[in-house]
N, C-alpha and C positions, 0 to 999 in steps of 0.2 A: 481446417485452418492451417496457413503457409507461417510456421513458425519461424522457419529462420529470417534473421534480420527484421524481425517486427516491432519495428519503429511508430513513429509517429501519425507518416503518411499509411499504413497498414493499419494501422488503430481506427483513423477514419472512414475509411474503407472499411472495417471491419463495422462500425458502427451504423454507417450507412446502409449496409447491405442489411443488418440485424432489424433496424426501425423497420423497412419495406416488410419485410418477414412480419416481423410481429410490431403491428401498428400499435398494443398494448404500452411498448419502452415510450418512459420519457428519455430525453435527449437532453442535456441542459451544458454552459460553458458555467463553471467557478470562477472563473479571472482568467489570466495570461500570465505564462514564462517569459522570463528574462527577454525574450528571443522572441514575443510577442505571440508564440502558439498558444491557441484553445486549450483551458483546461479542461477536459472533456469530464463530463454525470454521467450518470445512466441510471435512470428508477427503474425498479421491476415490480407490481404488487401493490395494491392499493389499500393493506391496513394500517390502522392509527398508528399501532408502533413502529417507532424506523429503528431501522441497523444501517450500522456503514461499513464497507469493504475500502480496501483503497492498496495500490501495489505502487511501486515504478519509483519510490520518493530516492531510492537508490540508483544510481545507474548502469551499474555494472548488474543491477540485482534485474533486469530487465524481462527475465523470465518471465516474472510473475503478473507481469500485464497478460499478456497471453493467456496466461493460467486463469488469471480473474474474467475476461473475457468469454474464456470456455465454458466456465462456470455459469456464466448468466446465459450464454445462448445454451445449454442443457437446458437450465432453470426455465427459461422462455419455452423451448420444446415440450417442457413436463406441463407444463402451464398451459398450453395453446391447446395439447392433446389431451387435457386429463386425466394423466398417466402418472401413476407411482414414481417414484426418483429412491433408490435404496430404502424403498419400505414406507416412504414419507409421501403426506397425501401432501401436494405442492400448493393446490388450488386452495387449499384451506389455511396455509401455510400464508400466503400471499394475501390471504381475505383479510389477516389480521397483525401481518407483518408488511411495512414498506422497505426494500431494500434499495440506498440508496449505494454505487459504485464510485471510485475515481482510478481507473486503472494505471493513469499513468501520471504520476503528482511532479515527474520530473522531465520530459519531454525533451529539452535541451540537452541534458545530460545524456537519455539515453542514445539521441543522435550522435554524439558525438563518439561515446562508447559502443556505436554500431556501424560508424560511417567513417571514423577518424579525423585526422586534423581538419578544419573547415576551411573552405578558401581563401586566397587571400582579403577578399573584400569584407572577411568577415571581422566585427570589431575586437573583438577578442583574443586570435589566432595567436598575436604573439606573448600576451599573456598566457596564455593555456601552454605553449611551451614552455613558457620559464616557470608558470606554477609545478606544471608535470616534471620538473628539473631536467628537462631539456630532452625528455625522452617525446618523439611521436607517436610511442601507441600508448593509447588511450583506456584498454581492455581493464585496464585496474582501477577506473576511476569510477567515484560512487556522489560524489557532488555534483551542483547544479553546474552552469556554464560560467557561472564566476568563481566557481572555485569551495562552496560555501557548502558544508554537508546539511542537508534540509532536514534530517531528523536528529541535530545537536540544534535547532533553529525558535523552537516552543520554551516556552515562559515559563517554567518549574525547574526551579533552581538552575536556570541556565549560568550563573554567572559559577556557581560552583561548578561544572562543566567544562564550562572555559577554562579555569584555573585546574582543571586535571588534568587537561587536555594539554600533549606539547606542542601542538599546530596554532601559532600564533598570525598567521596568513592565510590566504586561497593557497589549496591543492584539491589533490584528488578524493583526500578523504578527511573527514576530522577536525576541520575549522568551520567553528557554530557562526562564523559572522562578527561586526562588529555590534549589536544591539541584538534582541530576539525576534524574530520574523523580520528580518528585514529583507528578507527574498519574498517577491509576489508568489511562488508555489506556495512559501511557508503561509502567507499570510492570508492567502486565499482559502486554503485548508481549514485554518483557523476559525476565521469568517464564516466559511460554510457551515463546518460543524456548530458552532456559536448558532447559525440561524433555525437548527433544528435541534429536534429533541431526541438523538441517539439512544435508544438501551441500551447498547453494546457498540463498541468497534472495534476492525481486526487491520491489523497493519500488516500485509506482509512483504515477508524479504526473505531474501536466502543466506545461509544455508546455516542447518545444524539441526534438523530434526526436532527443536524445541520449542515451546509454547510460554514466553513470558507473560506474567498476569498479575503483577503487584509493582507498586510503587510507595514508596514512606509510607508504608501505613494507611497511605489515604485510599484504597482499595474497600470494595463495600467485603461484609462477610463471606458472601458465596462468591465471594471473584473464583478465590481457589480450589474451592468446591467444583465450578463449575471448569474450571483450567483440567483439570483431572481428567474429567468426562471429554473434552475435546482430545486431551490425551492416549484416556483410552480409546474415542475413535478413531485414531490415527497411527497409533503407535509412537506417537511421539513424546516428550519428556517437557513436564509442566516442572519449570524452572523460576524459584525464586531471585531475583536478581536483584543483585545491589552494588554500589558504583558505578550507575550512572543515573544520569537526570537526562532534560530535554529532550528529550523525544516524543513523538507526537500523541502514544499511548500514555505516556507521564502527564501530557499536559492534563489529555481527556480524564483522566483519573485525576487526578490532583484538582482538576475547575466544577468536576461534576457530578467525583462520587459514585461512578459507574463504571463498572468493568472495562476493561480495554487490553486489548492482549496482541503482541506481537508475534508474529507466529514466521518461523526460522522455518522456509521449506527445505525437503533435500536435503544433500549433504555432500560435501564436495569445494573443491576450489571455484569463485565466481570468476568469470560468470557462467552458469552452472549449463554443460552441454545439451542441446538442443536436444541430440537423441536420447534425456531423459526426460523428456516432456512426460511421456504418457504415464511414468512413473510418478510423475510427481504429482501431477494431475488427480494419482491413483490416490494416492495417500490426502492430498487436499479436500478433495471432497468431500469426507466424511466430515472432517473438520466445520466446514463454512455452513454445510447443511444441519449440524448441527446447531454451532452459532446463530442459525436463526428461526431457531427455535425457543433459543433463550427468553424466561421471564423471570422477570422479577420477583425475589421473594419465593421461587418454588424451583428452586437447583435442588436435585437430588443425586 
């Protein structure tokens, strides 16, 4: 996989090339960005329970599409050849787990954050200077293409959010918007997850080595039980967190009473160097392969 600059047009590509391989992926669009790009799926696994992955709702955090990607065409490899995956039997894994992906929940953003300012024809162009305060590079920004951060965007407590927050317009980071989902990434996510039945889902982003797993209270018992355990497969640090709301892990806990955990790759200033892919990659895995293993009622 050609990690640097892997955008959009590389996603699809990269999807394309995966289905031919393994005729097993489904392929599915969630909606459309701002900007009118495919929100791209990807199912792997055809048991009753779903899990959901989902990376990119960041843009500068753009790593982690890549990362999530590499994950599922492993996962596909282990699957195809009935072959072990770190100790884990896959095929069995998959007989009774569906995992569904969205690698990339911000597409807009991330082009922009890999391409730079768009051309003039583009509608936006000279807002995105003046939201970015008049700077042209783009490398710091982690909102959609209007400006709007997608995971201050979701329906749990967002209005307390808002009012923490000192981003009262579009920029690069930090403004939820003027109502909650009011971006089609947000609301499509939303949607999606609504029309299924998740056990669990992992949002990830970079960077800080840490595994978020609670929100208000409305977290089931073993949320942090089982945070720990992804922890120790990772090395990473299951952190309770509080002051904040909206986010898409808050929403999924707060609407459903089911784990949901944000998981901080890496570590390092974003957007996080290319030449630590393989590292991160390293420590990810154990993570997500855990994760879907996860049941209900039996965290130990």
């Amino acid at each position: 996989m050609d990690v640097l600059g892997y955008g959009y047009e590389a996603l699809g590509e990269e999807l394309n090339r995966l289905s031919k391989i393994y005729p097993f992926l489904q392929i599915a669009s969630i909606g459309q960005s701002v900007m009118g790009r495919s929100l791209h799926a990807l199912r792997i696994g055809h048991g009753s329970k779903e899990i959901h992955f989902n990376a990119a709702m960041h843009a500068n955090e753009w790593i982690t599409a890549p990362l999530l990607m590499q994950f599922v065409e492993d996962l596909a490899c282990s699957y195809a050849r009935g072959t072990a995956w770190q100790g884990r039997n896959v095929r069995r894994i998959l007989s009774e787990y569906s995992l569904w992906v969205v690698p990339m929940v911000n597409p807009d953003g991330v082009e922009l954050v890999l391409s730079g300012l768009p051309p003039e024809e583009h509608p936006f162009r000279e807002a995105l200077v003046a939201w970015n305060q008049g700077s042209l590079s783009f490398l710091n920004w982690k909102a959609n293409i209007r400006g709007v951060d997608l995971n201050d965007q979701f329906p749990a407590h967002w209005e307390e959010e808002k009012l923490r927050r000192e981003h009262d317009g579009p920029g690069e980071r930090d403004y939820g918007g003027e109502v909650p989902l009011s971006e089609p990434e947000a609301a499509a996510l939303a949607r999606f997850t609504e029309f299924h039945d998740f056990e669990l889902v992992v949002a990830l982003h970079t960077q800080g080595r840490e595994i978020y797993w609670n929100y208000r209270d409305y977290e089931p018992e073993d949320a942090e039980t089982f945070a720990h355990k992804l922890a120790l497969a990772s090395g990473y640090e299951a952190v309770k967190l509080t002051g904040s709301d909206a986010g898409y892990k808050d929403w999924f806990i707060q609407q459903y009473r089911k784990p949901g955990y944000t998981v901080e790759v890496g570590y390092g200033v974003n957007p996080l160097p290319v030449e630590t892919f393989a590292s991160l990659y390293e420590e990810l895995v154990p993570i997500l392969l855990t994760a879907l293993e996860y049941e209900r009622g039996n965290v130990s």
